[in-house]
N, C-alpha and C positions, 0 to 999 in steps of 0.2 A: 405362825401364819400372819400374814400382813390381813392390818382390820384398825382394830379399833382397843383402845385402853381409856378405862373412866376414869378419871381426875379424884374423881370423890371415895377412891379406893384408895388413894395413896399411895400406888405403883402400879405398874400394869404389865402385861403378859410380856415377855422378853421377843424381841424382835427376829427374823425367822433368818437364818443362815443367806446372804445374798442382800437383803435388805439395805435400803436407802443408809447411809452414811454418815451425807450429808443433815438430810431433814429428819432423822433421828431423835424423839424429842423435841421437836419443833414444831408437828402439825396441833392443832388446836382446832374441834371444831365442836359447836355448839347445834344440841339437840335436846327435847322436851323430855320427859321421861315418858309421858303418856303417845309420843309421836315413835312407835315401833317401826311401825312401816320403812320411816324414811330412813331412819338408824338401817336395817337392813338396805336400801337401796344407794345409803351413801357408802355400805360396808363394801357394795361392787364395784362403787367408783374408785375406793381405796384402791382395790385389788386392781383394777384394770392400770392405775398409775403406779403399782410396785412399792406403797408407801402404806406408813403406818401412822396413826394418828390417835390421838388422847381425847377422846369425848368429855365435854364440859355439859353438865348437867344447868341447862337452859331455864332461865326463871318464867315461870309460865303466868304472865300476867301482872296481878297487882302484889304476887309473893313474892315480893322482893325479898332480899336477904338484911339482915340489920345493918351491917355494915353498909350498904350502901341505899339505905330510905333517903338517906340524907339528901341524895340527888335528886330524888324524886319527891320527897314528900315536907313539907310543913307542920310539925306535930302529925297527929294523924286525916292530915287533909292531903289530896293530890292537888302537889304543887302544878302552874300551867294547864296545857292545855291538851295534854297528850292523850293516847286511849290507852286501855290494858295492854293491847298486843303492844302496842310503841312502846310502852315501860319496858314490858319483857324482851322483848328484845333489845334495847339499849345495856337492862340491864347486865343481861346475858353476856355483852360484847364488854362491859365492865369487869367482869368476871372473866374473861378471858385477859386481858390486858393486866387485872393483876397477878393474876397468873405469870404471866411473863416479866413485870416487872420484879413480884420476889426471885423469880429463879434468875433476874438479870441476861436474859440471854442476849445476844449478839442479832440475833434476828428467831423471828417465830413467824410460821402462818395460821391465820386464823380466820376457820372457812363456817360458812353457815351449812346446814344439813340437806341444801338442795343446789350446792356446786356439784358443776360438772367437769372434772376433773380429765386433762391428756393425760394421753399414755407418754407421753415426754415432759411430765410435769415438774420434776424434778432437775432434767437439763436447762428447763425453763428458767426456773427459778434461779440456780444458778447464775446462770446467765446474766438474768436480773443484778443478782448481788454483785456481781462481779463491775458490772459498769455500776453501781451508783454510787453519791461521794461520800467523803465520810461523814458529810452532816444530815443526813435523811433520817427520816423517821418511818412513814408511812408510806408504802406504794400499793394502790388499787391494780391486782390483779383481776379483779372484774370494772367492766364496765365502759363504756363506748362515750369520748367526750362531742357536743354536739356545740361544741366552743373552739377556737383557736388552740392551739396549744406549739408549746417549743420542742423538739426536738433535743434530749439531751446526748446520747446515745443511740448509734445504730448496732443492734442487736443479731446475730447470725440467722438465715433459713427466714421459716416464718414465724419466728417470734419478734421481725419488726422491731420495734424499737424504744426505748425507754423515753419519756414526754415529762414537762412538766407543764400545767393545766395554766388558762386562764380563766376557766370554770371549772373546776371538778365538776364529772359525772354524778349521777348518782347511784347512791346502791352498797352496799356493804357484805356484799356475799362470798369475798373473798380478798384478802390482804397481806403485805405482808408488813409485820410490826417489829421494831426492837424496845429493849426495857426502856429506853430515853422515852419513846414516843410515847408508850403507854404510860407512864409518868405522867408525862406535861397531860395528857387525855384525862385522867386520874384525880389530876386538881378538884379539888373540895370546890363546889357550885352546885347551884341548882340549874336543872336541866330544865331547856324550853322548847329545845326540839329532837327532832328522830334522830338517833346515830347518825344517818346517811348524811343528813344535813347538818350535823357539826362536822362530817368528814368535809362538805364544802363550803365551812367556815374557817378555813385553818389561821387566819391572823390570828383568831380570836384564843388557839393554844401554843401561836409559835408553833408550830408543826412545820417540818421539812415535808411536802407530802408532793408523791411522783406517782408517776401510772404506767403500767406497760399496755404500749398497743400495737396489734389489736390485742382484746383480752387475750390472757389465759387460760383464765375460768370465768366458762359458762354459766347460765341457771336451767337448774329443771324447769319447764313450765310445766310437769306433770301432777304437782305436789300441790297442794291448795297450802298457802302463806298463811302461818300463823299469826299473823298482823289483821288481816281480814275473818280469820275465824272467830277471833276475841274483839270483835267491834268496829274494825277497819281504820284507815288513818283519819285524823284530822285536817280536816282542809282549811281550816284560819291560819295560814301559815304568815300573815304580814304583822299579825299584833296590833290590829286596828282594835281602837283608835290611836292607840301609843304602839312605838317599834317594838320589838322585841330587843333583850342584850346586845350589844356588836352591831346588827343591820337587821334590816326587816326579811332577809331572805337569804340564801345560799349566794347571791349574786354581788361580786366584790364591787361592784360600780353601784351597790346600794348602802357602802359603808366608807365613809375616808379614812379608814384604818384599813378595810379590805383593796380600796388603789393603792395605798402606797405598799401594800404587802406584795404586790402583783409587780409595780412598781420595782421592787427589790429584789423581788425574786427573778422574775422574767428578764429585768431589765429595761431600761426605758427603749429601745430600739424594738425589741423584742416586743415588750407591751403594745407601742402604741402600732406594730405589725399585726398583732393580733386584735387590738380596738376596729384598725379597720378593718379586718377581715368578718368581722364578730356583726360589724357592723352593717355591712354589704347582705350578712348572711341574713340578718335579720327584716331588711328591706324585699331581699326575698321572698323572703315566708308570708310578709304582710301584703307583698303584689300577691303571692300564688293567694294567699286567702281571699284578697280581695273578689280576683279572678274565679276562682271557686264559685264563693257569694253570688258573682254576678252572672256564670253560666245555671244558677240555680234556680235564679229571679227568672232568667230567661227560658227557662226548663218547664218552669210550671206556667208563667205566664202560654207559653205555647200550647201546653198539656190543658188550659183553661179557654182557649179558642175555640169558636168553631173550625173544621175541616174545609177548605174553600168546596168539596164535593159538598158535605153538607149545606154549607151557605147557597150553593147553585141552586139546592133541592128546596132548602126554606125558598 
């Protein structure tokens, strides 16, 4: 039956006559042992997409695994600034990447336990692989950039087209990885922020990292995030009063290592298409908020008047 095989068995149930081919051995996806529920609601998504997938037993919190304290921890003190849930789940996605870095494969997906998977997920993916180049590492199948981005690839129907960012998105609930990426991700450090946000630091691992849009893969918003049930995220994300490693944020124009990476990758024609566009977009947002603000002042101010009926009657 197409479903689900645990990792921590050491082999899993043989795939059902018809089954995926291609993604064979490649899906990956990361679930708590104590989260049953989702385990079954992600077993439908499987099935609704004709694929079969290897569940990685998800670190729940501050049990990290020894192998990898390192990133997290300073002797026994929690290194930064992170919470439980962000541990666990960074660590969790560390564990999936070594995962594919021992078995070396050529590409892996690695989904979290509240992707929503199509029923054409696999021609999807395809798809994907088939346009990107041989120097790639990482391509976000989830997630909507609200930045510029280039065009690398136009992709058949509607799976749109393959992009590289001038912001990465955020979000890490679905990917697709080979052993190179997960390597350079793997490098011995200590960690200072959430998974999502070293995914939109990629100078800082040399990462070849693409996106298809629009997404792929969806999120459940039905499931309550185990990031929030163990403490919720931390909000000091600039490292005041000192930066953090690399830049104070996900944002490359907060790092001269992150423009020229943008730089390189993009291209300066490219780049500085997307500065302006980035730019414009940004003036936007800060007129409509403005405008907001100022129908609000003018909202209450009016709702604080008298009625000129009432003023007649004073």
């Amino acid at each position: 039956m197409h479903g689900i095989m645990t990792s921590s068995a050491g082999r899993g149930c043989p795939a059902a006559p018809g089954a995926s081919s291609l993604l064979d051995g490649r899906i990956f996806f990361i679930n708590r042992d104590c989260d049953e529920n989702r385990r079954q609601a992600f077993e439908r998504e499987l099935a609704k997409a004709n694929v079969t997938a290897e569940r990685i037993p998800a670190v729940n919190g501050l049990a990290v695994p020894d192998d990898l304290r390192p990133y997290f921890f300073s002797g026994s003190a929690l290194h930064g600034g992170l919470r439980p849930g962000e541990v666990g789940c960074y660590a969790s996605h560390l564990k999936a990447m070594q995962m594919v870095a021992a078995r070396d494969l050529s590409f892996a997906v690695v989904l979290e336990d509240d992707a929503v998977l199509p029923p054409d997920f696999e021609a999807a993916v395809a798809e994907v692989l088939a346009a990107l180049p041989a120097s790639w590492d990482i391509v976000l199948l989830y997630g909507t950039p609200t930045r510029a981005f280039k065009t690398i690839a136009n992709l058949s129907g509607q799976h749109g087209k393959l992009v590289r960012y001038s912001r990465v998105p955020s979000g890490a609930v679905a990917y697709l990885i080979n052993s190179r990426g997960a390597r350079k991700f793997l490098t011995p450090r200590k960690v200072d922020w959430p998974i999502d946000t070293d995914f939109r630091r990629p100078w800082v691992f040399n990462l070849e990292i693409f996106g298809a849009l629009p997404q792929i893969v969806s999120h459940s918003g039905e499931l309550t995030s185990a990031i929030l049930e163990l403490g919720g995220r931390a909000r000091q994300r600039r490292g005041i009063p000192l930066p953090k490693p690399g830049n104070w944020t996900g944002n490359p124009l907060h790092s001269p290592t992150g423009i020229f990476y943008n730089i390189t990758k993009l291209g300066l024609r490219s780049w500085l298409r997307c500065l302006v566009l980035n730019t414009f977009a940004r003036i936007g947002r800060v007129a409509g908020t403005l405008k907001s603000q100022a129908l609000g002042v003018e909202t209450a101010a009016a709702k604080s008047a008298p009625s000129a009926k009432g003023a007649i009657a004073q």
